[in-house]
N, C-alpha and C positions, 0 to 999 in steps of 0.2 A: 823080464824087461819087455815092455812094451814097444811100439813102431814110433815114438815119438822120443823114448830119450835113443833110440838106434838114429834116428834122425839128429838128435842135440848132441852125440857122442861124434858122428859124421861132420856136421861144423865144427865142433870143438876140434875137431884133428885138420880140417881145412886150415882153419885160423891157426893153428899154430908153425904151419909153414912157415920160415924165416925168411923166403924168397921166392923170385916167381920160376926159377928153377924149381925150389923142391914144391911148390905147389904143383909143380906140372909132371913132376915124380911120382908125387902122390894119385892126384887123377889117373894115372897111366896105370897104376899098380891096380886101383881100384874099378873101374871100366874098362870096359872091351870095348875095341876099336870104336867097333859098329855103335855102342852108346855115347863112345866121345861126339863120334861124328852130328848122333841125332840133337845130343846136348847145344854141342855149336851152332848147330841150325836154329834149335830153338833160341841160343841169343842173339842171331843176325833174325829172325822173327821179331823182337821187341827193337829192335835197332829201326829195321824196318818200316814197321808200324810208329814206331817213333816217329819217322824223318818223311811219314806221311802216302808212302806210299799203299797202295792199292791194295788189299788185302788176295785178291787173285793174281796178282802181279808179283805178289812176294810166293805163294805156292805156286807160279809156275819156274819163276825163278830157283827153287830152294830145291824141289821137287817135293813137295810135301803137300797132303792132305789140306783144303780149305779147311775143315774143321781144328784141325791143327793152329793153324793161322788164328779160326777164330778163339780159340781158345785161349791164345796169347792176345790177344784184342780186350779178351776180359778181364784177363791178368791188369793188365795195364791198365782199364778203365778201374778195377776194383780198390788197385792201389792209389790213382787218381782223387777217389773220392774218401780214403781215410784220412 
């Protein structure tokens, strides 16, 4: 099995969560604290960058790497332009 259907196997088992309880069940079972933690930064990152604020303003706030930042900048523009 390659790293892409281990990827498609991982949503497939997201999505099937009935609620936002057991989705939150499941994340928990499946990450360690410390990756919850990084994961939720990375989405107050696009949230962020959404709602326009300053790309060094969101990594001193988040505590997180500019590059970090910017690499959700590119996310967003990438998805922007499909």
């Amino acid at each position: 099995m390659n790293t892409s259907e281990y990827f498609d196997q991982l949503v497939d088992h997201l999505l099937s969560c009935k609620s936002n309880e057991a989705l939150a069940q499941a994340l928990q079972g499946l990450l360690t604290p410390s990756e919850t933690v990084e994961i939720s930064k990375r989405l107050q990152i696009f949230r962020m960058l959404e709602a326009g604020v300053p790309q060094r303003e969101i990594a001193k706030q988040l505590g997180v790497g500019i590059a970090t930042v910017t690499r959700g900048s590119r996310v967003l523009k990438s998805e922007e332009s499909e």
